[in-house]
BANULUM-865042 format. One record per atom (N, C-alpha, C, CB): x, y, z; atom name. Coordinates in steps of 0.001 Angstrom, whole numbers. Glycine has a CB too. Layout:
residues N
        xx        yy        zz   site
         X         Y         Z     CA
...
end
This chain:
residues 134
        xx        yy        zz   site
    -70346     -6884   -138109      N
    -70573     -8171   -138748     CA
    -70261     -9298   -137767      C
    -69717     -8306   -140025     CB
    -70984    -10307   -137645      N
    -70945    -11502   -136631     CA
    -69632    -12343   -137065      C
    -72432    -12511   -136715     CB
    -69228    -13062   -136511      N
    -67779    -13645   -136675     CA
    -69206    -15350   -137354      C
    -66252    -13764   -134476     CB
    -68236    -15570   -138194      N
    -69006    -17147   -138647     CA
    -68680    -17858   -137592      C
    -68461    -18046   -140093     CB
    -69897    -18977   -137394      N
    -69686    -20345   -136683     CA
    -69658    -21555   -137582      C
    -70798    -20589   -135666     CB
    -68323    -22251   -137746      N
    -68320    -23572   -138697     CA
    -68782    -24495   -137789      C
    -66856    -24077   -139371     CB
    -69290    -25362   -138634      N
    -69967    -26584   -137859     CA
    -69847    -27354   -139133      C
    -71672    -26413   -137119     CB
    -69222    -28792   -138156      N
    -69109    -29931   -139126     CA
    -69287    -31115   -138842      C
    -68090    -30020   -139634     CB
    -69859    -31565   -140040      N
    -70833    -32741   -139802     CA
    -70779    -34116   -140421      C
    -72031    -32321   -140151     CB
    -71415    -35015   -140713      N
    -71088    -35805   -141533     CA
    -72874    -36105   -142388      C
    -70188    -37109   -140655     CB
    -72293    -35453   -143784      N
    -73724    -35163   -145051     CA
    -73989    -37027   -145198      C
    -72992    -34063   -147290     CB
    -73207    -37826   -145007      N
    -73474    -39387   -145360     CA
    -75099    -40185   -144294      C
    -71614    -40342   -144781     CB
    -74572    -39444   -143024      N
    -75484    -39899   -142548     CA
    -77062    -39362   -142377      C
    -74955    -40100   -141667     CB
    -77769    -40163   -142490      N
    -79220    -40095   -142540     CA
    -79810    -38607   -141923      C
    -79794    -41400   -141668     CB
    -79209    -38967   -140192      N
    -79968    -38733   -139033     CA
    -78830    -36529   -139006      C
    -79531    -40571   -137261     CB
    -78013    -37128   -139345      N
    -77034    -36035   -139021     CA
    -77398    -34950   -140122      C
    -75375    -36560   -139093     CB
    -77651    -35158   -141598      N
    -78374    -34501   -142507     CA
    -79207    -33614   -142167      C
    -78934    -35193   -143154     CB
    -80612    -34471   -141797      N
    -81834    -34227   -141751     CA
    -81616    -33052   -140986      C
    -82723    -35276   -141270     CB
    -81199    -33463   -139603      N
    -80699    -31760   -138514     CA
    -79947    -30907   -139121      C
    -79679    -31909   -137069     CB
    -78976    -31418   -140044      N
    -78107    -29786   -139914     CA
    -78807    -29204   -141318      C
    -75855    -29832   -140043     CB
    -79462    -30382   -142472      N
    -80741    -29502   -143527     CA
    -80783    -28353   -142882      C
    -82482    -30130   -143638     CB
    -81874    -28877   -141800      N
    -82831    -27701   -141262     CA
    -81850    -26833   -140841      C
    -83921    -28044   -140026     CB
    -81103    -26532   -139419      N
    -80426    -25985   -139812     CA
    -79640    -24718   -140381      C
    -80576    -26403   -139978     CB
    -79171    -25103   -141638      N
    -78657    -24610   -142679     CA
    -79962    -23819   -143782      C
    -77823    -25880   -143285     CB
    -80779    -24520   -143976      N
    -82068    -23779   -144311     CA
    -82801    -22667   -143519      C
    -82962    -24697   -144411     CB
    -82475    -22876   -142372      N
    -82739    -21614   -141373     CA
    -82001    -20187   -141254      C
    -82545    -22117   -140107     CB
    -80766    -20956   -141046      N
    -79543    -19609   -141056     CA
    -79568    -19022   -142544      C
    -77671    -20221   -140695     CB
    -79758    -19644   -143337      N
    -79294    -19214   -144732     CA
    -80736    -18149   -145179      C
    -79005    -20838   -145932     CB
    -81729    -18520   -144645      N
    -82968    -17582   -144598     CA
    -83228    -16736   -143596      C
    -84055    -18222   -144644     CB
    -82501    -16688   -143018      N
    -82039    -15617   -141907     CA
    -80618    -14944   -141741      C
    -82212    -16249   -140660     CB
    -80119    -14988   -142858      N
    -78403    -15007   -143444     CA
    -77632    -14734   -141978      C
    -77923    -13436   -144851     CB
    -77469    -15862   -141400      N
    -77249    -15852   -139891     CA
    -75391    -16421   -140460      C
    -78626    -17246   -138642     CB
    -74450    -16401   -139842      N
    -73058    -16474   -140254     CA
    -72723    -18106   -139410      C
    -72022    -14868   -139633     CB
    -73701    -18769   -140377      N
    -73282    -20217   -140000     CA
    -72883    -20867   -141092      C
    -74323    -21042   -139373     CB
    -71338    -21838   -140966      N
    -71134    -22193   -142655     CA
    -71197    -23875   -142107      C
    -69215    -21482   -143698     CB
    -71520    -24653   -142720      N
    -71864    -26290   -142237     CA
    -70807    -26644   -143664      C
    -74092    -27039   -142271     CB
    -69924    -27175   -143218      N
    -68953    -28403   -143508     CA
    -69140    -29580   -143099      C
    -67809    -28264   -143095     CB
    -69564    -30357   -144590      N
    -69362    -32197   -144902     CA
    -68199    -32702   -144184      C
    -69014    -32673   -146654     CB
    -67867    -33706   -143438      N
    -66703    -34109   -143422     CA
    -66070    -34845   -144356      C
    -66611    -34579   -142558     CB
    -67034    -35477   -144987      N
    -66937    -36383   -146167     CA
    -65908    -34983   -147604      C
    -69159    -37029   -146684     CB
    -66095    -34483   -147893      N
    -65674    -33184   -148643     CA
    -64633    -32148   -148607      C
    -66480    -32542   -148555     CB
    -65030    -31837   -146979      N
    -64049    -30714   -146551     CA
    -62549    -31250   -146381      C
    -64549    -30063   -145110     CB
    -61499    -30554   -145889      N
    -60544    -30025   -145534     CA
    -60117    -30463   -144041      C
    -60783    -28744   -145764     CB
    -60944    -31497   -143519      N
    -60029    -31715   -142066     CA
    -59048    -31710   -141610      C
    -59976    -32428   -141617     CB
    -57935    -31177   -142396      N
    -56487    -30825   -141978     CA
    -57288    -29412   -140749      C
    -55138    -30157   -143762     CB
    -57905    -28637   -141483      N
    -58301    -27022   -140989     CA
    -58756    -27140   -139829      C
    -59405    -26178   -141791     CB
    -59615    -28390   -139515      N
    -60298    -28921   -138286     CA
    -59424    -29303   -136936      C
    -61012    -30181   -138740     CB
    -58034    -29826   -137465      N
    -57261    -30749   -136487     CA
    -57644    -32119   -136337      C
    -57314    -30246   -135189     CB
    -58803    -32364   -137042      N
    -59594    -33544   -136719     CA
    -59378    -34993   -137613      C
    -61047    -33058   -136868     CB
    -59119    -36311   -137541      N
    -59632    -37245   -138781     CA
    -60443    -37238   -139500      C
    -59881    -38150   -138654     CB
    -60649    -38291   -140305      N
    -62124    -38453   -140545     CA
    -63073    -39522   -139703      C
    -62221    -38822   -141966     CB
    -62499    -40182   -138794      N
    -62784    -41409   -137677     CA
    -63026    -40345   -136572      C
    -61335    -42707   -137289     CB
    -62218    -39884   -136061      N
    -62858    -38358   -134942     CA
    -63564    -37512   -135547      C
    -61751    -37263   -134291     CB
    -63921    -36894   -136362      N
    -64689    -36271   -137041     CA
    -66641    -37227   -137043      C
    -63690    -36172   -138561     CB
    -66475    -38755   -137919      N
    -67860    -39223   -137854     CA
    -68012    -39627   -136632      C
    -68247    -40250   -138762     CB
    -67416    -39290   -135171      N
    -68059    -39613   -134271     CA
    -68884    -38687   -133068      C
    -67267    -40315   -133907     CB
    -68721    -37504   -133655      N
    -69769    -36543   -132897     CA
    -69703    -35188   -133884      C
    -69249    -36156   -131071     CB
    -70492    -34179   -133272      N
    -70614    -33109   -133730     CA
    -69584    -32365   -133745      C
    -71429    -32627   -133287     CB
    -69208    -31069   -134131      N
    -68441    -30583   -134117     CA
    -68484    -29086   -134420      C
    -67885    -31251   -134626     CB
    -68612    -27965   -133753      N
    -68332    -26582   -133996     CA
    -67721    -25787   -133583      C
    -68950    -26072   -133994     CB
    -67031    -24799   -134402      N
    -65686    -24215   -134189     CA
    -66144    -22636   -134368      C
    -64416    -24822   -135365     CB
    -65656    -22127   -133303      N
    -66767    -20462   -132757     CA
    -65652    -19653   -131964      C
    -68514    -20821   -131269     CB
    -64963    -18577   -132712      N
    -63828    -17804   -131660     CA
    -62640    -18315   -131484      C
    -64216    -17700   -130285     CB
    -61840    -19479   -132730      N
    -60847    -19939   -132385     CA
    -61125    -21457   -131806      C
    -60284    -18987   -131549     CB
    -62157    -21645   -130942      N
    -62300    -22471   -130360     CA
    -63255    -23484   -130676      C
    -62360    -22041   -129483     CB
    -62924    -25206   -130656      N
    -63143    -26090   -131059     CA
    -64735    -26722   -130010      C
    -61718    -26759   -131114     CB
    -65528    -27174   -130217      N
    -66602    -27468   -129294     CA
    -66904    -28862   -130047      C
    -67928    -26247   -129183     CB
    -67335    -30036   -128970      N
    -67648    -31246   -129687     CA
    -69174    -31606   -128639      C
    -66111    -32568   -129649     CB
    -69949    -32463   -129431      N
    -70916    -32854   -128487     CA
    -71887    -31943   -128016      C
    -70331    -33301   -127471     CB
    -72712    -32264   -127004      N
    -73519    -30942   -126432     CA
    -72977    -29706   -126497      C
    -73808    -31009   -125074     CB
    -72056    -29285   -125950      N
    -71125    -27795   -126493     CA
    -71607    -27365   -127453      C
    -69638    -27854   -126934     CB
    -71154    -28269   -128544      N
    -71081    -27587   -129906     CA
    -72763    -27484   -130240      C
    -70080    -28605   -131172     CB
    -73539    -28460   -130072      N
    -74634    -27728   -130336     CA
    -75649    -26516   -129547      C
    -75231    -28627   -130574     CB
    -74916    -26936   -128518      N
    -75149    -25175   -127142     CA
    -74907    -23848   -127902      C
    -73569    -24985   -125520     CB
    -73824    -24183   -129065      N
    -72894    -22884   -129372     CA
    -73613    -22811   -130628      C
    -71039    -22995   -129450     CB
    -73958    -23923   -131105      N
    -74880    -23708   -132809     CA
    -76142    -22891   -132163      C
    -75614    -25627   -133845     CB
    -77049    -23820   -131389      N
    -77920    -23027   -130977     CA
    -78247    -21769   -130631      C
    -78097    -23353   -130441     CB
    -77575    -21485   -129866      N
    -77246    -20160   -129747     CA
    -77155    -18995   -130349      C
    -76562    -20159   -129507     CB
    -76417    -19647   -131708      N
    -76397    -18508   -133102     CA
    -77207    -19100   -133389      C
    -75275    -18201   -134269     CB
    -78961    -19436   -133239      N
    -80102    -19324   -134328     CA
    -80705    -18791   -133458      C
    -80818    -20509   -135103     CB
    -81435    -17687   -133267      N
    -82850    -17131   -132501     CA
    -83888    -17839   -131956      C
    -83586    -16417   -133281     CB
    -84133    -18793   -132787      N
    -85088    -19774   -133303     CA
    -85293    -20751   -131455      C
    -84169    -20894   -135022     CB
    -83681    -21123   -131599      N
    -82760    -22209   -130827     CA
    -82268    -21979   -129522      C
    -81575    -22472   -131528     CB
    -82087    -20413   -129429      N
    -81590    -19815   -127646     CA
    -82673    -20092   -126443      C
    -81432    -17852   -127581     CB
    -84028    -20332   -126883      N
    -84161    -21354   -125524     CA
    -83722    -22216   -125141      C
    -84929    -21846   -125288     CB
    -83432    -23126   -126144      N
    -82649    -24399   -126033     CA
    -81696    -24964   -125519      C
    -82375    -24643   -126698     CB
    -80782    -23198   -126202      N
    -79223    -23616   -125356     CA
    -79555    -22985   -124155      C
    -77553    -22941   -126017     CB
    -80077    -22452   -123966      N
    -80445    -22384   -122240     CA
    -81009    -22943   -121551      C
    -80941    -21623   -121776     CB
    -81637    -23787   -121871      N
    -82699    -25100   -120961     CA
    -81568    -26070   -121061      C
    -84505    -25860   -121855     CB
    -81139    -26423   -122202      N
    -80159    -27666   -122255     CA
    -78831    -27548   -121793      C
    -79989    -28131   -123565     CB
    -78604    -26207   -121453      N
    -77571    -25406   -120661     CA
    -77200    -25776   -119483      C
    -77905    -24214   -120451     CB
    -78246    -25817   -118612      N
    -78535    -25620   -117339     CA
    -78016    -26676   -116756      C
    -79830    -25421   -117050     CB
    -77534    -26619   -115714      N
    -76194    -27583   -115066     CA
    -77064    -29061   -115380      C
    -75698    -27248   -112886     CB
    -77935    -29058   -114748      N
    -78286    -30895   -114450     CA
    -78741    -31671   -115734      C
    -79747    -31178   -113258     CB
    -79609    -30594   -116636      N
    -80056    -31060   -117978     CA
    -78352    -30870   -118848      C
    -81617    -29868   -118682     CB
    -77311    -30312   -118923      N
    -76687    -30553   -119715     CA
    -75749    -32105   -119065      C
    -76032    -29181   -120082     CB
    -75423    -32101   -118080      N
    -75160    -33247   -117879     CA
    -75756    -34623   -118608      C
    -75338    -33196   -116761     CB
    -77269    -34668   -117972      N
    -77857    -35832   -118222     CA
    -77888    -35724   -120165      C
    -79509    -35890   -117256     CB
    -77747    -34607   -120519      N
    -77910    -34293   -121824     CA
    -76730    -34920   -122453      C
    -78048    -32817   -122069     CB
    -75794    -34746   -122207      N
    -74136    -34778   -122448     CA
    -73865    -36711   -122468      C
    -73069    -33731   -120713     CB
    -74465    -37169   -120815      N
    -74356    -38598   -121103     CA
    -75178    -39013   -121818      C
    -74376    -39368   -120170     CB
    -76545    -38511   -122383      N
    -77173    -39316   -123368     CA
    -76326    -39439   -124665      C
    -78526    -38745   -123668     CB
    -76169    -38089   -125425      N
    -75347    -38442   -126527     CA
    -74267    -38638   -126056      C
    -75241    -37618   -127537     CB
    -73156    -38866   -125588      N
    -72098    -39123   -125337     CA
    -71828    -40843   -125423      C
    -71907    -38433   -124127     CB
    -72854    -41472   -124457      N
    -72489    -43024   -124135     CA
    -73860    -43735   -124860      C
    -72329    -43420   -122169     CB
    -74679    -42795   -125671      N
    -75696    -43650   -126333     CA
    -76438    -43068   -127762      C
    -76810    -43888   -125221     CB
    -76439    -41598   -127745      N
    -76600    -41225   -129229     CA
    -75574    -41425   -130286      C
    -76843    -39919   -129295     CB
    -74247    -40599   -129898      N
    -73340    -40619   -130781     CA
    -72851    -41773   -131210      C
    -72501    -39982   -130446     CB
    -72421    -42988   -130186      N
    -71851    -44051   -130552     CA
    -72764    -45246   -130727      C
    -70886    -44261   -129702     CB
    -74552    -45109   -131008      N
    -75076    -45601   -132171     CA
    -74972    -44949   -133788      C
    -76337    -45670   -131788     CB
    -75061    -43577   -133614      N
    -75204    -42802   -134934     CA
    -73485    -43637   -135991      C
    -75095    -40501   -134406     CB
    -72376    -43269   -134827      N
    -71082    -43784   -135076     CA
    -71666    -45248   -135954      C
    -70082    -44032   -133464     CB
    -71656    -46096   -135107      N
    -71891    -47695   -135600     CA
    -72348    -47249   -137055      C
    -73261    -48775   -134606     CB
    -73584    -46476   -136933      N
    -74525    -46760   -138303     CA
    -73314    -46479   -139354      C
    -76112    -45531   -138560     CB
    -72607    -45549   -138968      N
    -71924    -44475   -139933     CA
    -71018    -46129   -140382      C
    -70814    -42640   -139013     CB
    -69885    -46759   -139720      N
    -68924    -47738   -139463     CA
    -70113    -48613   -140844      C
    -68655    -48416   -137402     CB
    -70858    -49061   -140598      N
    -71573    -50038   -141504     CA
    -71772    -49838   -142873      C
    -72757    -50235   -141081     CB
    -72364    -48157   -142687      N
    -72513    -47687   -144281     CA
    -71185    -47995   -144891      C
    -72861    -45967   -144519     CB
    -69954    -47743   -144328      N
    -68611    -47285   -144969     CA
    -68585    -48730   -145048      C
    -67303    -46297   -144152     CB
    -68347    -50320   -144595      N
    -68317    -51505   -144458     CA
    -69258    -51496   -145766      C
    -68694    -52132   -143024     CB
    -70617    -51513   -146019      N
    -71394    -51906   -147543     CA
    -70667    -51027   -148540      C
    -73236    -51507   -147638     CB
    -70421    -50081   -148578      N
    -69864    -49314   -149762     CA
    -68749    -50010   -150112      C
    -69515    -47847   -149521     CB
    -67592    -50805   -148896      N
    -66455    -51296   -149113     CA
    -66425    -52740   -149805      C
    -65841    -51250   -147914     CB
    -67215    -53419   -149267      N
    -67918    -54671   -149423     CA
    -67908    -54997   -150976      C
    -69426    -54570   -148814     CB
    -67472    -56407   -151035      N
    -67354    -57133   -152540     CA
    -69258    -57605   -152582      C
    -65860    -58962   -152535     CB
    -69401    -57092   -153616      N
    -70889    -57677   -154041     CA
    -70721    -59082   -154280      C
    -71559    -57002   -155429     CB
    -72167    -59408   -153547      N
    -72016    -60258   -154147     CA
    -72791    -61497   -155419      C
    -71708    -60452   -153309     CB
    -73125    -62454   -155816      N
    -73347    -63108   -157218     CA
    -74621    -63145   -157314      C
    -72790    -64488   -157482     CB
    -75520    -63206   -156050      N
    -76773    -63211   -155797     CA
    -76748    -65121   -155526      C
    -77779    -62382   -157197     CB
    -76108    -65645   -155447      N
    -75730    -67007   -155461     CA
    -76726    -67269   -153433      C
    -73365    -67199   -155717     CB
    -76172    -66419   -153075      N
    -75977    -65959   -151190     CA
    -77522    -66468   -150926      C
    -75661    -63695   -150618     CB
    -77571    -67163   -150099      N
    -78535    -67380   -149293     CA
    -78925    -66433   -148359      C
    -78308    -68357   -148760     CB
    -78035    -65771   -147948      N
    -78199    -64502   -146645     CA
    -78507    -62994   -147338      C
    -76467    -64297   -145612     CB
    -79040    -62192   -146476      N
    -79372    -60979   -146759     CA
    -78608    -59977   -146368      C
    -80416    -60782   -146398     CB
end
């Protein structure tokens, strides 16, 4: 029996959904030993993680061991059939680099922002409709 890979995510956001849907619709039709944890829901004590380190990148946990960022989706990939070209093209020394600084200094910490805003409107006093602004 395959050891599970947790992977955790955040279900609030749009963009982060849509990928781990699929996904999770894949493994689960291929009863592949992937379990996807909400951060919004779960247990992040189990993680080591916040919930502020947690909505700011990916996260999968495979053998004890914690993977964030490209890693972690090297290591998701990997456990789908579908996906092991992937982690091997995106593997490969120079593409995981350039891979790593894209989300690192420009995917994650837009996805982040979006995440920061949703939580800001949910927090947010409505208001009278009085408001000139949108």
């Amino acid at each position: 029996m395959q050891e599970e890979t947790k992977i955790l995510y955040n279900a609030d956001c749009p963009v982060c959904r849509f990928e781990i849907d699929h996904y999770a619709s894949y493994s689960a039709d291929r009863g592949l030993a992937l379990r996807f944890d909400d951060l919004n829901s779960c247990d992040l004590n189990s993680w080591g993680l916040s919930s502020d380190q947690a909505a700011k990148r990916l996260y999968v946990r495979k053998s004890g061991q914690l993977y964030s960022g490209i890693p972690a989706f090297l290591v998701l990939w990997q456990d789908m059939p579908r996906y092991r070209f992937l982690a091997r093209l995106i593997g490969l020394p120079i593409i995981k680099q350039a891979a790593s600084a894209i989300y690192d200094y420009v995917l994650a910490p837009i996805i982040y922002r979006w995440h920061l805003r949703r939580q800001a409107r949910r927090t947010a006093p409505h208001s009278n409709g009085n408001s000139a602004g949108f």
